[in-house]
VEXLO-787505 format. One line per 5 residues: their letters; for each residue z, x, y of C-alpha. Coordinates in nm, 2 decimals, padded with zeros to 4 digits. Last residue first. Layout:
// residues N
A) Z:X:Y ~ ... $
//
This chain:
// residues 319
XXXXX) -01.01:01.84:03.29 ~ -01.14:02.19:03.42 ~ -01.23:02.23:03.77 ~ -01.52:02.54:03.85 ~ -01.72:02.68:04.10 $
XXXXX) -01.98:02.78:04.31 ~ -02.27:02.81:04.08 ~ -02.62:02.93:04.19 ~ -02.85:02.76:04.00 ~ -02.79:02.55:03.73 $
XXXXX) -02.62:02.66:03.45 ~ -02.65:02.95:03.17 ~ -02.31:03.04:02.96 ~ -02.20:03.34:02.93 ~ -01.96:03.49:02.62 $
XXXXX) -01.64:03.60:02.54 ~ -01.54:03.77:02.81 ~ -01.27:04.02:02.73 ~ -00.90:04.01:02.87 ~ -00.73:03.94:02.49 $
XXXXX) -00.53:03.66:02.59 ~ -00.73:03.52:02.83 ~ -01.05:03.49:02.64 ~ -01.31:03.47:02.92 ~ -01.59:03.26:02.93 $
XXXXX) -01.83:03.36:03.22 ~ -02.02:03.10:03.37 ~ -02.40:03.14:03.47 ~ -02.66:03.16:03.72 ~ -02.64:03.48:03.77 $
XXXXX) -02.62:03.53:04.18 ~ -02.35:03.28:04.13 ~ -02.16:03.39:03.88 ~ -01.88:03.08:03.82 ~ -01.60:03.19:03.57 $
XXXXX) -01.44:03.01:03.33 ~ -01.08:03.10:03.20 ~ -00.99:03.04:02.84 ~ -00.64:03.04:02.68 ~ -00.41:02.87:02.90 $
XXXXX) -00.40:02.55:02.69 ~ -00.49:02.34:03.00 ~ -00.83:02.56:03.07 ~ -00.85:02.81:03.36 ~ -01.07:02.75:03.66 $
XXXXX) -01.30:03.01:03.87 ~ -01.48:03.00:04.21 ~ -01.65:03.32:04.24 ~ -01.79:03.57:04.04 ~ -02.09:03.77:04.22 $
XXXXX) -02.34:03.88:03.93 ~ -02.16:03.81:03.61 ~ -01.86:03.91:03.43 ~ -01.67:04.25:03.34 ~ -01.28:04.21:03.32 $
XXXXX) -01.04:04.45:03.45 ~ -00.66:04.49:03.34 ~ -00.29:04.49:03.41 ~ -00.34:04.44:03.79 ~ 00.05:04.47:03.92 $
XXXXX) 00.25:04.22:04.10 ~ 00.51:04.34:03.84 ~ 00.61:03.97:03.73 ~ 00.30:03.81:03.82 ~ 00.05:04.05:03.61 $
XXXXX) -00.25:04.04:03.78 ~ -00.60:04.02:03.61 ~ -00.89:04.14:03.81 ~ -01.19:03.96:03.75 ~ -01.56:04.13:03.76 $
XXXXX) -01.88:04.14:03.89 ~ -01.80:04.45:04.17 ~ -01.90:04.27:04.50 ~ -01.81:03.95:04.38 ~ -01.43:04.06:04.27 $
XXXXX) -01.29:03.70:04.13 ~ -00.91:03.74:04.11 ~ -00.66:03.59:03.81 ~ -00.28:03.57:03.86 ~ -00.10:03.57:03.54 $
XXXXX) 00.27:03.44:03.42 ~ 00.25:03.16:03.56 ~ 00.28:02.93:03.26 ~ -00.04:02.74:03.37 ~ -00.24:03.07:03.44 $
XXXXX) -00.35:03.10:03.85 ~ -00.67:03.11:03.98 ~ -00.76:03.28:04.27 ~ -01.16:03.33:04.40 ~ -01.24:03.61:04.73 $
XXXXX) -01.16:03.99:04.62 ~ -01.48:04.13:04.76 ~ -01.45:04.44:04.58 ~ -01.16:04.49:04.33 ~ -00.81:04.39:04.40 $
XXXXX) -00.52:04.58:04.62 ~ -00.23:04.37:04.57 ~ -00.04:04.30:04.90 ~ 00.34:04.23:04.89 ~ 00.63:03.94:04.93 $
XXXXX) 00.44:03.82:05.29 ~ 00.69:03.61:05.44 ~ 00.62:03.24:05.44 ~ 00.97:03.10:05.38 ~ 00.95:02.91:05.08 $
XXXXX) 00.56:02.96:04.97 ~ 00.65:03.36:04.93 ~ 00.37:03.49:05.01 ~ 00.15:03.78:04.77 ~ -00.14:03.87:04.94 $
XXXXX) -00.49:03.96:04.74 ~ -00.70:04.25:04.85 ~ -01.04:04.39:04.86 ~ -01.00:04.33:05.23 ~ -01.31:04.22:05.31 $
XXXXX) -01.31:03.93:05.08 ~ -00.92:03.86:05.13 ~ -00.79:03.67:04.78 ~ -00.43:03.46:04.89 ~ -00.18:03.45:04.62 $
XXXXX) 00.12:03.22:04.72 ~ 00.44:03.17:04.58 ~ 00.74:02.94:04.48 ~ 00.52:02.61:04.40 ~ 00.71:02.62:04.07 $
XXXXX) 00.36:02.60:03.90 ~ 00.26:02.92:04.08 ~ 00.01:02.87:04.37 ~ -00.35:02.99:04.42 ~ -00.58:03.02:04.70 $
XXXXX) -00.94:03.18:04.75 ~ -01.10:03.30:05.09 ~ -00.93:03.53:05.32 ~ -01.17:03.69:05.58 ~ -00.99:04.01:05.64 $
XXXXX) -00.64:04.05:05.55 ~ -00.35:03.81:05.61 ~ -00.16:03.67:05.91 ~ 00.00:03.33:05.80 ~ -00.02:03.03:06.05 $
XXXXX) 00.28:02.80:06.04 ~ 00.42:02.44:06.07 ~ 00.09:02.25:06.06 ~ 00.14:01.87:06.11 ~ 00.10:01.59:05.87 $
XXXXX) 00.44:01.51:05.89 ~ 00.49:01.50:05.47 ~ 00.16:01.70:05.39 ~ 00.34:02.01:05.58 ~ 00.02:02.23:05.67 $
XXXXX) 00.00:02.58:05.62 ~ -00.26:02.74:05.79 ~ -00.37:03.08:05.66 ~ -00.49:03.36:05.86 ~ -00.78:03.61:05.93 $
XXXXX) -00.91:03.38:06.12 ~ -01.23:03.39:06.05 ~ -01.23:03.26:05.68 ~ -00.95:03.06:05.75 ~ -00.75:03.01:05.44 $
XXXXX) -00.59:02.65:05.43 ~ -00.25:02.66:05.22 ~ -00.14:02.25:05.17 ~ 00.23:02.18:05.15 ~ 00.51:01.93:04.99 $
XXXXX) 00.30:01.81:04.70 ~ 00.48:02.01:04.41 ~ 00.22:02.17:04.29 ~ 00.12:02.37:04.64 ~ -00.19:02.18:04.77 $
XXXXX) -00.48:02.38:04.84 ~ -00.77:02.36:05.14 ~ -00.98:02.68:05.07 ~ -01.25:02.72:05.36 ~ -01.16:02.67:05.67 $
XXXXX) -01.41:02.83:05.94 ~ -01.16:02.93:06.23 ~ -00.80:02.89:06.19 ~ -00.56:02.65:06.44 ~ -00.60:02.38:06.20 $
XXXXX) -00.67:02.02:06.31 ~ -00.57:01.74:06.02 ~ -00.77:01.47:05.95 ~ -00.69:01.12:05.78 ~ -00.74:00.85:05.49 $
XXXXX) -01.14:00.83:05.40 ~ -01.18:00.66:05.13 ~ -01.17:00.61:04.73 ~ -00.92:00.37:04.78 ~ -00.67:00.47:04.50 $
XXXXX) -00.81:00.83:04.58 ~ -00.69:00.83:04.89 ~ -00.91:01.13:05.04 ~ -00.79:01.39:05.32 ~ -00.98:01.61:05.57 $
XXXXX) -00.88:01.92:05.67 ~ -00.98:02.10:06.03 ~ -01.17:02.35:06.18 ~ -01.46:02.11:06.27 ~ -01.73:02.31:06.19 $
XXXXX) -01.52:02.45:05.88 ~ -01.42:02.07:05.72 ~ -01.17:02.21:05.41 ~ -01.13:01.94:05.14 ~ -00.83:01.77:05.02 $
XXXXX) -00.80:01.49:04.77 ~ -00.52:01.27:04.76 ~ -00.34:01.01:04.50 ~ -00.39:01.25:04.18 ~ 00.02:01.33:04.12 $
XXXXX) -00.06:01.72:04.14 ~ -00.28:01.70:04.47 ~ -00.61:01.76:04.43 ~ -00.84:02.00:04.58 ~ -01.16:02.09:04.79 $
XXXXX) -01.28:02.37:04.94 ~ -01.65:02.33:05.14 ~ -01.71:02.04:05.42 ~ -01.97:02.15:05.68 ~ -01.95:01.86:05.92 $
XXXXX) -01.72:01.58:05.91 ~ -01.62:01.42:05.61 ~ -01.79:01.06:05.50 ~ -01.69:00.94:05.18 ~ -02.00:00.88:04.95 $
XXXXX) -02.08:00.69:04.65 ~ -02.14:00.65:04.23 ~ -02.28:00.96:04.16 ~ -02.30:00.96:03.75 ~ -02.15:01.09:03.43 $
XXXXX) -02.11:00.73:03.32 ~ -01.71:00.80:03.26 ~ -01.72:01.08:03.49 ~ -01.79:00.86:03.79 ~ -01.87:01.13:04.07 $
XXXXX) -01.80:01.03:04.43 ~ -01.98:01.27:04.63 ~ -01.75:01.41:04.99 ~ -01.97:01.43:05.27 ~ -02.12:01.63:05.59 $
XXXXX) -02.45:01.55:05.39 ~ -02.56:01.93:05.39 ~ -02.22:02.05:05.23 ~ -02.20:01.82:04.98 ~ -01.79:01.78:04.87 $
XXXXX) -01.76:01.74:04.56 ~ -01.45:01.49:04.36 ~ -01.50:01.36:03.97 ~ -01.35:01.03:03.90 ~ -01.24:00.89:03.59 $
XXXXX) -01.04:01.15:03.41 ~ -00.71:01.00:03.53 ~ -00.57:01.33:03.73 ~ -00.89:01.30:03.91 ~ -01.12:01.58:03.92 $
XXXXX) -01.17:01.87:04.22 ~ -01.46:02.04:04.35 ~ -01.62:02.23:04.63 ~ -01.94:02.32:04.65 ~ -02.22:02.07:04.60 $
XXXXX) -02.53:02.14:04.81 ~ -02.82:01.86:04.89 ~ -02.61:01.57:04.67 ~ -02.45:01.58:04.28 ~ -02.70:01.50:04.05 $
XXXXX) -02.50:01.52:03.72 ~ -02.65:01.79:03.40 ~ -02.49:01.75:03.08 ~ -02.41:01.91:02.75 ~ -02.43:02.22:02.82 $
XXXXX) -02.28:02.43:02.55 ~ -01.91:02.60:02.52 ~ -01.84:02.46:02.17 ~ -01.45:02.36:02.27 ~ -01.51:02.37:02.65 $
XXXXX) -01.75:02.12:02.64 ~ -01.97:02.27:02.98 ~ -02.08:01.97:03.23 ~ -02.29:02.11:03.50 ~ -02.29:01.97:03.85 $
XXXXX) -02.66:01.94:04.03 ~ -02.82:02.01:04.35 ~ -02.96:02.33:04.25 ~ -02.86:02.60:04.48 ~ -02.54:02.46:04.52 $
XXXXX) -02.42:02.46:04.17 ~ -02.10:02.25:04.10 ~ -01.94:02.34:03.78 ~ -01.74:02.14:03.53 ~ -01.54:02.24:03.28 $
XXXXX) -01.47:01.97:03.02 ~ -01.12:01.89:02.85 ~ -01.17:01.63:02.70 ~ -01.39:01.55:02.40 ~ -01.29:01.17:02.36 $
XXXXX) -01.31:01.03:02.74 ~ -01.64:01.22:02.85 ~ -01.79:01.12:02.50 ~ -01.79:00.78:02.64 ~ -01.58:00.53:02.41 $
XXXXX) -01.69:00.28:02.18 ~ -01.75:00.54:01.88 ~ -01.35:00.60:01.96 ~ -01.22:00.20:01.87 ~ -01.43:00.25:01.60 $
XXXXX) -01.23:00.58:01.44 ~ -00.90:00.44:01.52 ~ -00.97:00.13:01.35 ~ -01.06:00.30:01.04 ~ -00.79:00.56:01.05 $
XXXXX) -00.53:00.24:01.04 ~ -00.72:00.12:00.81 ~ -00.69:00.43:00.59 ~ -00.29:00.45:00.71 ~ -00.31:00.10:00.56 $
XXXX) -00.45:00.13:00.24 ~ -00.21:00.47:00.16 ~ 00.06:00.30:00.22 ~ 00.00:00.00:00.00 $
//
């Protein structure tokens, strides 16, 4: 009797899934915005093929995915906008209006808001994702935002002005910026660790990546990083920092307890958005000049393999 119903039970399971859209059953999926082709690539993380193509505006950039797996966030440079991806048709399904030049873009932690960096209007726009529109701006005293990125826990969003030098930090609970950080030359990428504790800030023309202390927004240290230091990814246990190095093809891997790089992977031709899978143990790369994304096994720093996409990748989210 058991046995019959754990076999039915099977049986149901099994065609309740054939009614479901791959994108719900083979989660997670990297996908990756490529600006020179109009197009986001959908990679199965568990084979590492293709398996779809999405028309995604003029020049899709930044890129963040709803906490629910429904709805895919890019902000198209060209069209001043922010493309509202339905992953569950793998289709565009509308617009939100941004201001000019929109790049970055994130997610906060609990999936109500989406932030992207405006540059020609040197300011931050936010998305309610329960509406799907347009909420509010920000101002930022930095020039040419690029990286808009909530800490974990909600309370603040890091904005690195490319040429400013700086990063604005933004309280999201007054909705005013508190602080501008002094860092190297044109910072670029921003990570946080999961205990929203610290900051690591990638400078392109620096070569280096700044260590802040999210609390009190000292500057802990500066790493120095490989040439045109400008994506951050951090490991979901924190225990790694990873650094796209476009000028040298490669990622520097930072060991967060030492603030030391512990070892040097080879990619593509100008790495740099990146995104690590839940599990920890693959990080995908965008090379933009290659047209690919590197697979890297993170626990033995080597790439696994490269995988072709449209043309000139941006970036990556993984969900």
């Amino acid at each position: 009797m058991l046995i019959r119903r754990l076999l039915a039970i099977a049986s149901l399971a099994a065609a309740v899934a054939a009614t479901l859209p791959a994108a719900v059953i083979a989660a997670p999926f990297a996908y990756v915005p490529n600006e020179g082709s109009g197009t986001v690539s959908v990679i199965d993380t568990a084979t590492d093929l293709v398996v779809a193509d999405i028309p995604a505006g003029k020049k899709p950039r930044g890129i963040a995915a709803g906490t629910d797996g429904h709805w895919l966030y890019v902000s198209d440079q060209p069209n001043n906008s922010l493309q509202l991806i339905d992953l569950r048709a793998r289709k565009p399904a509308g617009t939100v209006d941004l201001g000019e030049s929109p790049e970055g873009v994130s997610i906060s932690a609990d999936g109500r808001w989406v932030v992207a960096a405006v540059e020609e209007k040197n300011a931050i726009a936010v998305t309610d994702t329960r509406t799907n529109k347009l909420a509010f701006s920000i101002q930022v005293k930095g020039k040419n935002p690029e990286h808009a990125v909530f800490s974990p826990d909600g309370k603040l969003i890091f904005v690195s002005a490319e040429e400013g030098d700086a990063v604005d930090v933004i309280d999201f609970a007054t909705r005013k910026e508190v602080t501008q950080i002094a860092v190297g030359a044109r910072p670029r990428g921003i990570g946080f660790l999961p205990d929203s504790s610290r900051a690591y800030v990638a400078t392109e023309n620096s070569n280096e990546v700044f260590v802040i202390d999210a609390r009190t927004f000292k500057i802990i240290t500066k790493v120095k990083a490989g040439l045109r230091a400008n994506g951050i990814t951090v490991h979901p246990d924190g225990s790694r920092v990873y650094i796209s190095n476009g000028g040298d093809a490669s990622v520097s891997v930072l060991d967060t307890a030492t603030n030391t790089v512990i070892a040097t992977v080879p990619v593509g031709q100008r790495p740099w958005n990146m995104a690590i899978t839940p599990d920890g143990k693959k990080l995908y790369v965008a090379n933009g000049r290659s047209g690919t994304v590197s697979v890297i096994d993170t626990v033995a720093n080597t790439k696994l393999r490269d995988v072709a996409t449209g043309k000139l990748p941006w970036g990556v989210v993984i969900r």
